[in-house]
C-alpha positions in Angstrom: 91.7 160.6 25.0 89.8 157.3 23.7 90.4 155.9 20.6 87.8 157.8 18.4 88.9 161.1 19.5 92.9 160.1 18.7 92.0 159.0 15.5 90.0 162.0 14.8 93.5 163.9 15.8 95.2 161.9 13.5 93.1 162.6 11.0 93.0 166.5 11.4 96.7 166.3 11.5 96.8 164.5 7.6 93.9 166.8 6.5 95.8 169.9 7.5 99.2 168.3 5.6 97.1 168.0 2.4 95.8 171.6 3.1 99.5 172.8 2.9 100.9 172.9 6.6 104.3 171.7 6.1 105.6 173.4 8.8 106.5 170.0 11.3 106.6 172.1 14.3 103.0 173.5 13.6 101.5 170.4 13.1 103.2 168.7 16.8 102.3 171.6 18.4 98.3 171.7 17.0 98.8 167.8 17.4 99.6 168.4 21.4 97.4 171.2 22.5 94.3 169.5 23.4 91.3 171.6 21.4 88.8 169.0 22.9 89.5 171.4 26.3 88.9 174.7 24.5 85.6 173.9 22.9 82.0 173.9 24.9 80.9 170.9 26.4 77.8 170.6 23.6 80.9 171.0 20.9 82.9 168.1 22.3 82.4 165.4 19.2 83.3 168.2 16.9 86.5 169.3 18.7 88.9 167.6 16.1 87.2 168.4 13.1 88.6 171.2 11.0 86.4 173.5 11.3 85.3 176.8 13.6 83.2 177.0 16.8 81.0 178.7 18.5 82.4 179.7 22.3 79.8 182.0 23.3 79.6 185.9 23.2 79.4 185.5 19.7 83.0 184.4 19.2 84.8 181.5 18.0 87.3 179.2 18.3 89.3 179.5 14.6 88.8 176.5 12.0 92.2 174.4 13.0 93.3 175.0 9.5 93.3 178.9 10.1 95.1 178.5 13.5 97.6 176.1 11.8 98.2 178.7 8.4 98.4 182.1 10.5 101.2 180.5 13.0 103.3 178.8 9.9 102.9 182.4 7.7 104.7 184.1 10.8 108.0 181.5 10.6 108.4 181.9 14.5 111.5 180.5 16.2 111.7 179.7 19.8 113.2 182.7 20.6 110.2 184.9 19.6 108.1 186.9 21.7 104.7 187.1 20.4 101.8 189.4 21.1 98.5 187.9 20.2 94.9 190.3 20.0 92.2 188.1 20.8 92.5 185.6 23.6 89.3 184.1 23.0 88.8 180.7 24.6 93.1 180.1 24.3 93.2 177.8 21.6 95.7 179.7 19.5 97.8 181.0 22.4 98.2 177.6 23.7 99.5 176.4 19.9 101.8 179.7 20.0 103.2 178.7 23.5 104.3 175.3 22.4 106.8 177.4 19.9 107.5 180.5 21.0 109.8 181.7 23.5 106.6 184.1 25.2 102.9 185.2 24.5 101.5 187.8 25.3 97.5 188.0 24.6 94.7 190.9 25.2 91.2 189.8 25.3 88.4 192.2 25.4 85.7 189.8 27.2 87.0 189.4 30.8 84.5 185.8 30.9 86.7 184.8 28.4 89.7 185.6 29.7 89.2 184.1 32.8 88.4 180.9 31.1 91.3 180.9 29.0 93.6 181.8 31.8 91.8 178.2 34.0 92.9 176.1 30.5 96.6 177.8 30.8 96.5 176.8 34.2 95.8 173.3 34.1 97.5 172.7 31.1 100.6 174.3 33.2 101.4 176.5 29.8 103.7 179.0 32.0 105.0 181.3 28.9 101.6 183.0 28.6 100.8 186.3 29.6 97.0 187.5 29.4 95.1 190.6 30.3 91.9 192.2 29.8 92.3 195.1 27.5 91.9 197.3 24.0 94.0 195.3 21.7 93.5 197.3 19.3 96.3 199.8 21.2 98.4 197.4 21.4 100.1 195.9 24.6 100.3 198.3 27.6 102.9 199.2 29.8 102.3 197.3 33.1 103.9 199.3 36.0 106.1 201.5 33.5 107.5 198.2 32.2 106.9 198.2 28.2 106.9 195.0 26.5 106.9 196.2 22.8 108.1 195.6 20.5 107.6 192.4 19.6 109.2 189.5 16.9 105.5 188.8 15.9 102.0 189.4 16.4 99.1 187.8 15.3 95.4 189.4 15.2 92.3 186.9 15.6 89.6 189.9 14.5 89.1 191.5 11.4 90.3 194.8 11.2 87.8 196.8 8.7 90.0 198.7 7.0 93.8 198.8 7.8 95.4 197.4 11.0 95.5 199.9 14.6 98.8 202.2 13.8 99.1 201.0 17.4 99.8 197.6 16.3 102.3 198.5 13.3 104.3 200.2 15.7 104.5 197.6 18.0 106.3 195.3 15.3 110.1 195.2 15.8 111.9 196.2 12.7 112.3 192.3 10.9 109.3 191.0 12.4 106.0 190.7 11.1 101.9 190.7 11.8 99.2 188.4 10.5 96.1 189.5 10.5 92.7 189.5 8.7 91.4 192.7 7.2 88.1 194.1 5.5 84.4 194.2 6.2 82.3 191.0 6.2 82.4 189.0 3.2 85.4 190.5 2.3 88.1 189.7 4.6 91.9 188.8 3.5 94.4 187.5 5.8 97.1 190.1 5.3 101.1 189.5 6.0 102.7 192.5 7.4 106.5 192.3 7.8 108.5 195.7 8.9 111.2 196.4 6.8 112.6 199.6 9.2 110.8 202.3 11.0 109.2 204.1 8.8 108.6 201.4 6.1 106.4 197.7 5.9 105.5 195.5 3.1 102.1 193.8 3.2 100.8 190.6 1.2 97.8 189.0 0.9 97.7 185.6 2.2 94.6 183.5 2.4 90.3 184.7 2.4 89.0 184.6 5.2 85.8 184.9 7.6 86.4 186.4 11.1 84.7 188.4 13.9 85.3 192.1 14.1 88.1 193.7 15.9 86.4 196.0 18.4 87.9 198.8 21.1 87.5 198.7 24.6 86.9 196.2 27.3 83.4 194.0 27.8 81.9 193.4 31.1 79.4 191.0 29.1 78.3 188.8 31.5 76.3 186.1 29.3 77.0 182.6 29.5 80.3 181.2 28.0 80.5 177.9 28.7 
């Protein structure tokens, strides 16, 4: 990294201090994961900057702000297992990685997910688990082996109305969900936290602007890089 691009770092590291992260684990780990790798190559001089990014197939790499608040809201522990819907390019599942015990992460463009799982790759980030597949019923079982439920899970698409039952029932009783809810324009990041199995408390937690969650799996081959 030259010298610009680390003071830029720093920089998005003191910004996101004054912006409320206080969680020191958060900010090391957004401080570590290299986001100038995640971003486009046209993107590059705006890859510290706090703010979103386009990544192709009309998605986006989350403002580092947003990445930063949705991790601290879920108060994860190195023990968690974590399920994340919405790979995109791997920016946030490479910040959960560098806390978190496992990840698991669905993505619904396979371009995307063949990119992300390249960055895991080289950046050697071994704890991660991605597939191509409907997040929005949850995580799978992969030859009868069922990974839910899990300590957390964190949604990086707006669900328009309430979040997939699939999802609340793939929250372990004591854990919780983040994730952003409501039609555009009117999005709140909501806080999710299951008290037992047939009750959860929700709480809004931030505004916020964020692309659709959508069923199914893409084939979308258009240019992502």
């Amino acid at each position: 990294m030259n010298i610009q691009a680390a003071n830029k770092r720093i920089r998005l590291i003191m910004d996101l201090r004054m912006q409320g992260i206080t969680d020191t684990n958060v900010l090391s780990a957004i401080e570590r994961v290299p986001r100038d790798y995640f971003v486009p190559p046209y993107a590059q001089d705006q890859a510290w900057e706090n703010t979103a990014l386009p990544i192709g197939l009309g998605q986006t790499i989350s403002q580092p702000f947003v990445v930063a608040f949705m991790t601290q809201a879920l108060e994860l522990t190195d023990r968690d297992k974590v399920l994340e819907i919405g790979t995109g390019c791997g920016y946030q599942a490479a910040v959960l990685s560098r806390l978190v015990r496992r990840v698991y992460t669905i993505e619904r463009y396979k371009d995307l997910l063949r990119m992300a799982e390249k960055r895991f790759d080289y950046l050697k980030l071994r704890n991660i688990t991605a597939i191509a597949a409907d997040g929005m019923k949850g995580w799978p079982k992969i030859h009868g082996i069922d990974q839910a439920p899990f300590d957390k899970i964190i949604v990086t698409a707006a669900a328009r109305e309430k979040p997939p039952e699939a999802l609340i029932n793939q929250i372990r009783v004591g854990g919780s969900m983040i994730i952003p809810v409501g039609g555009v324009g009117e999005q709140m990041l909501k806080l999710y936290k299951r008290e037992s199995d047939e009750a959860y408390s929700v709480r809004d937690m931030l505004p916020v602007r964020f692309v659709p969650l959508l069923p199914d799996v893409s084939d979308d081959k258009n240019d992502v890089s």
